[in-house]
N, C-alpha and C positions, 0 to 999 in steps of 0.2 A: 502298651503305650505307642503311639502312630505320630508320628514326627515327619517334616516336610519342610525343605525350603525355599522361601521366597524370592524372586527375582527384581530389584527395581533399577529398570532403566536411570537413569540423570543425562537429562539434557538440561547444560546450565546454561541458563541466558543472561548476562551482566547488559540493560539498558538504561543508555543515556541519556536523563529526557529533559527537554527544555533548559538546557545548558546556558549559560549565559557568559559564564569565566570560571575558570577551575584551578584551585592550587592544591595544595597537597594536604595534608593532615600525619598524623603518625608525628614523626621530629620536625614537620615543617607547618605543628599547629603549636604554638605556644601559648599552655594555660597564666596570664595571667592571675584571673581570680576564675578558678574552675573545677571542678568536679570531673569532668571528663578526659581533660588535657591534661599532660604534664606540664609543668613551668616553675613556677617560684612556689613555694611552699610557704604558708601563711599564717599568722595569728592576727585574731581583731583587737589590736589596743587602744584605748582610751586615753589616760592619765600616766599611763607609765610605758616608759619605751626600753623594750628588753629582746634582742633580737632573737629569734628562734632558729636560723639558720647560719651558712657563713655567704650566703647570698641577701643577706638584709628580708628574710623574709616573712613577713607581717605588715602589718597596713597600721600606718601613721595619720592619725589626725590631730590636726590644731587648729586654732583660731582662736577670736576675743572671749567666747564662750565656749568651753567645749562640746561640743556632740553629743547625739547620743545614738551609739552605736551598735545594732542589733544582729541578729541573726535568725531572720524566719524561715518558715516551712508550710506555709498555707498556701502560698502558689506559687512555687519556684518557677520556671522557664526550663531550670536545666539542673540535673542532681536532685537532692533533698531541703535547699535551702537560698537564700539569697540574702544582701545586707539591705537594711535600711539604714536610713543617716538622717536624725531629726536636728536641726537647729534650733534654737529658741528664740535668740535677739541676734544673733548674726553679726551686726555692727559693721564688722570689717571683712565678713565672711569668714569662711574655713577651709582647709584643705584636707582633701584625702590622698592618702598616695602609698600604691602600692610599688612595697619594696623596703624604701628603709629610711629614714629619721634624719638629713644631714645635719641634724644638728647635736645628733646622742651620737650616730653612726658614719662619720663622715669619709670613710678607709673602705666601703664597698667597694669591689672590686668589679671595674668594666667590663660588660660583658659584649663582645659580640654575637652583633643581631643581624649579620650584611643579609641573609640568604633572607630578612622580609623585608627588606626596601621593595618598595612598587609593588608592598604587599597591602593591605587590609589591616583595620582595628575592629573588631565585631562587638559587638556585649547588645545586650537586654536594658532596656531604662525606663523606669518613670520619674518625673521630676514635674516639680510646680517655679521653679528658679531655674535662672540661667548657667548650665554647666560649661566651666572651661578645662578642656583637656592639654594635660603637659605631661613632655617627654622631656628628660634630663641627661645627657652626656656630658664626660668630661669636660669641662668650664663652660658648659652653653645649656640651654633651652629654647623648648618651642610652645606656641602653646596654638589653639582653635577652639573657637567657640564653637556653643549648640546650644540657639537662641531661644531655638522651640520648645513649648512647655507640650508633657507626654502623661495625659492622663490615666494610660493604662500600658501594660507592656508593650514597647515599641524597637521593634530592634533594627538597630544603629551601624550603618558601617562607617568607615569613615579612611580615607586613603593615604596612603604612606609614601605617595608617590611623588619625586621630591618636585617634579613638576605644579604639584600641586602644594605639599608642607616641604618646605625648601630648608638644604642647611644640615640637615639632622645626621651627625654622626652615626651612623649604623654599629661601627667597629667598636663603637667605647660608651654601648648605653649605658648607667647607671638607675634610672628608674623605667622601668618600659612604661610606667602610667599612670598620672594623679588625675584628679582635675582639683577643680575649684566653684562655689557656688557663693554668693553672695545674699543673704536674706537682710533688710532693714529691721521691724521692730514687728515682722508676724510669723509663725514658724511656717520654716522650707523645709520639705522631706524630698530627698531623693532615693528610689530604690535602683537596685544595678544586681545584671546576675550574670555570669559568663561571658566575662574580658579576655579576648585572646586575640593573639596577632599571627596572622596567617601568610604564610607565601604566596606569591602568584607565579610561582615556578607550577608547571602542571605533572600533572600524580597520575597515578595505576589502578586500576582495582583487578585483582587474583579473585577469581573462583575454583577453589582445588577440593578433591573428593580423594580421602585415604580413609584407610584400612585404621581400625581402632587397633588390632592387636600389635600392629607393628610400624602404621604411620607412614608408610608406602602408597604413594598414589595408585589409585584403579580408576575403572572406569565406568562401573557398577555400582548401584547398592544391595544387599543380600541382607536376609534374615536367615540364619543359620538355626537348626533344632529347635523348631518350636512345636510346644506341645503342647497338642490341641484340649489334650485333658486337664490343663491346666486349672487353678483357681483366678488365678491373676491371666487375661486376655492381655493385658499389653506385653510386649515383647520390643526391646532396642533393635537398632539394624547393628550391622557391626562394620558402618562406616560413618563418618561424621565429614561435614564440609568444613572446609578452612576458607577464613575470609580475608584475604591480605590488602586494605583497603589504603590508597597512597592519595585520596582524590578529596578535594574538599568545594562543596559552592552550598552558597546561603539555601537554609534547608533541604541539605541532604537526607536522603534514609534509605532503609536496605530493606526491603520485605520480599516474603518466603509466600506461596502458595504453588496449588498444581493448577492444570487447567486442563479437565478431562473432559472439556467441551470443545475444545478445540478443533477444527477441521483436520488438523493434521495428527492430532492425539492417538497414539495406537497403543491401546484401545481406546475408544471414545466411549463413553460412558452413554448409555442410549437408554436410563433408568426414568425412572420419575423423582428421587431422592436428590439427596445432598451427592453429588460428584465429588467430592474430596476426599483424596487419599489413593488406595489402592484398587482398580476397577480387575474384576473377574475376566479373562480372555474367555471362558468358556462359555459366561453369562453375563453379559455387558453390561445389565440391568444391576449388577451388585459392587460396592465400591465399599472397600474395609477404610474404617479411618487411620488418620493420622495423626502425629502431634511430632511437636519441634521445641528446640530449646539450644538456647545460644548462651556462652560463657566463655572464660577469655582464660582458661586451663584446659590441657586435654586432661583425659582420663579414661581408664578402659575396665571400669565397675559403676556400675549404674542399674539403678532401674526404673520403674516407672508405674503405677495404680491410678484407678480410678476412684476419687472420693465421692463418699454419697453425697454431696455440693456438685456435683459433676463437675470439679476439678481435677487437674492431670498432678501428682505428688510423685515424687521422690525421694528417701529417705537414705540416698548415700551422696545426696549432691549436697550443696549448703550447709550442711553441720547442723541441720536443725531437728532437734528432738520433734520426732510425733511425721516426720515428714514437712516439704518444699514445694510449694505450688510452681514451679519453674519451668513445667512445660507446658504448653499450652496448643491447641486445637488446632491443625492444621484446617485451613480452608483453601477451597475451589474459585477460581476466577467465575466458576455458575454459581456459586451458594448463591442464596437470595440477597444475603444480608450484603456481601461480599461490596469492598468499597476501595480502592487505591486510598492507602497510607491511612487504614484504619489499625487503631491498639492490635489485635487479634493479626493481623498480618505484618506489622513493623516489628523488626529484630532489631535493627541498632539505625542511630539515626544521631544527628552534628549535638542538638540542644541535651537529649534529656541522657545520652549514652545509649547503654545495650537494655533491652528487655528481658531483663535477666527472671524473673519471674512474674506471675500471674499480677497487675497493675504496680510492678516495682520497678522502677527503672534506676540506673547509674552505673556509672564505670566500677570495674574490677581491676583488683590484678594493681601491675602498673606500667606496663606499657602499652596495652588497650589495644595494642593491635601485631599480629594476627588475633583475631576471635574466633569460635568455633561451632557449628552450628550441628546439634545432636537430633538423629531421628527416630520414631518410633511408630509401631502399627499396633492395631486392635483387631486379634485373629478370634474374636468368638463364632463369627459366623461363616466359617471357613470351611470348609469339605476337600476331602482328597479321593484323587488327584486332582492338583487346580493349580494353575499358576495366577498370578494375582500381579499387576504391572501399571504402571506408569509413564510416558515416557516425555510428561510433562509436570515436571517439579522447576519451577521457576523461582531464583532468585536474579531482584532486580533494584537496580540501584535508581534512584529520581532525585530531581529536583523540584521543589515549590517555585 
């Protein structure tokens, strides 16, 4: 048996692009209705109002006719799902409002909210009616309209900045957010998907490289014994990246490739193939692949197959019998295909969460952040002696 191991450089590059305004995320994004975010934790009620938390947390609707209030999955914006709200006769209109009931629940307890003043209301909308949004504190309300009809998903910010929605108690919110729609005698549908209020205090982003066995920062990546005899070619590295991300602007995301075309690449890859991944120092023309996988738990048991699908499987991550399609194909800034903030290079991104597997996206965990990002190489075409190197593995942060 002949064992060998790998060397990979990481030069991490954290870039800023097209910036416009930045707050924070992590405890300074609050999910009101979200999948990604932490905040109020919710149930969809109808006809019966029955609180699910001790923060009022469930969505309250009323009017002359009640609603009807769904929950779909055919083309979210963000997570697995989003509401619709159909009306019938409308009459007087209706209300939705997340949080809690004043009229079943009226003992909610004020929460402060000071650190988003002169922050940001974000979400996702379609609507064919006029939506009015309200905020509730202690003995007062605010309300603004959004006059404009939204035939297909349109996302909405809308500013908290008292210069602009004046008055608003930050310290003693009670609902962080209703609105109101008004339909006569034809049905109004409104759809809505990821409601969160955002700081405009500005955030960080960390890129850190440790050691799986002990979680000690280096500054390396290594593949330790691998063996070339193997049946299974892939082999983990035995360091992961840590992604400690503080920074939030309208469509953010984080994506991973190398770029072994680089001028300053050493090695530069001077083949005719796919550049991605690990290029040969001795034969420039040869580049072993790669693959990546991001989750928001460390762990230091893992491994990694190729399925005849030529998908990347794991069978000790996810808990799923048969194997996990959760890592996925590292590419090169040269592949042909290769495209800024395409599926196959985005690891975690504001709307849909992390790429946690092969076209599944959503938050884990529950604090969503630190996340972690796992690597792995494909040694079947490997000969020794040989070192095999990188010294262009780029993760980078952007904005739309």
């Amino acid at each position: 048996m002949r064992k060998i191991s790998f060397i990979l450089l990481l030069l991490s590059i954290v870039v800023l692009a097209n910036t416009s305004w930045a707050g924070s995320i992590g405890n300074k994004v609050y999910g009101i209705y979200s999948e990604t975010f932490p905040g109020i934790l919710y149930d969809v009620e109808n006809t019966t109002y029955t609180a699910s938390d001790p923060d009022g947390g469930y969505l309250a609707t009323w009017g002359a006719t009640m609603p009807t209030v769904t929950q779909e999955t055919d083309f979210p914006k963000e997570g697995s799902s989003y509401t619709k709200i159909v009306s019938n006769t409308g009459q007087n209109g209706l209300w939705v409002q997340f949080g809690y009931d004043p009229r079943q629940f009226p003992t909610k307890i004020p929460t402060d909210m000071s650190v988003y003043k002169d922050g940001k209301i974000c979400f996702w909308l379609i609507n064919d009616t006029t939506v009015t949004l309200k905020i509730e504190w202690t003995g007062n309300s605010a309300t603004k309209s959004i006059d404009t009809m939204h035939s297909t998903w349109t996302f909405m910010t809308v500013d908290l900045s008292t210069t602009i929605w004046p008055n608003i108690n930050f310290s003693a919110i009670k609902v962080p957010l209703g609105f109101h729609f008004t339909r006569a005698d034809t049905t109004g549908t409104v759809c809505y998907d990821n409601f969160v209020w955002i700081s405009s205090r500005p955030g960080t982003v960390g890129v850190n490289l440790k050691n799986i066995s002990d979680n000690f920062t280096t500054n390396q990546i290594t593949w330790s014994n691998v063996d070339l005899g193997a049946t299974n070619h892939w082999k983990a590295a035995d360091q992961y990246i840590e992604l400690d991300l503080q920074n939030y602007a309208t469509g953010w995301a984080i994506q991973i490739y190398t770029d072994n075309l680089a001028v300053d690449a050493t090695p530069q890859y001077s083949g005719a193939g796919d550049p991605a991944g690990l290029i040969d120092l001795s034969s420039t023309t040869v580049a072993l692949p790669m693959c990546w996988r991001i989750v928001d738990v460390t762990t230091n048991t893992y491994n990694m197959y190729e399925g005849t699908d030529n998908k990347l499987y794991s069978d000790s991550f996810g808990g799923q019998t048969g194997g996990y399609k959760c890592f996925l194909w590292m590419k090169d800034q040269g592949t042909a295909s290769f495209q800024d903030g395409e599926d196959y290079v985005i690891a975690w991104e504001d709307f849909r969460g992390m790429h946690h597997a092969e076209d599944m996206w959503g938050a884990g965990g529950g604090s969503y952040n630190p996340n972690y990002i796992y690597l792995g190489a494909k040694f079947l075409n490997t000969t020794t002696p040989a070192t095999y190197r990188t010294s262009k593995l780029t993760i980078e942060l952007f904005y739309e």
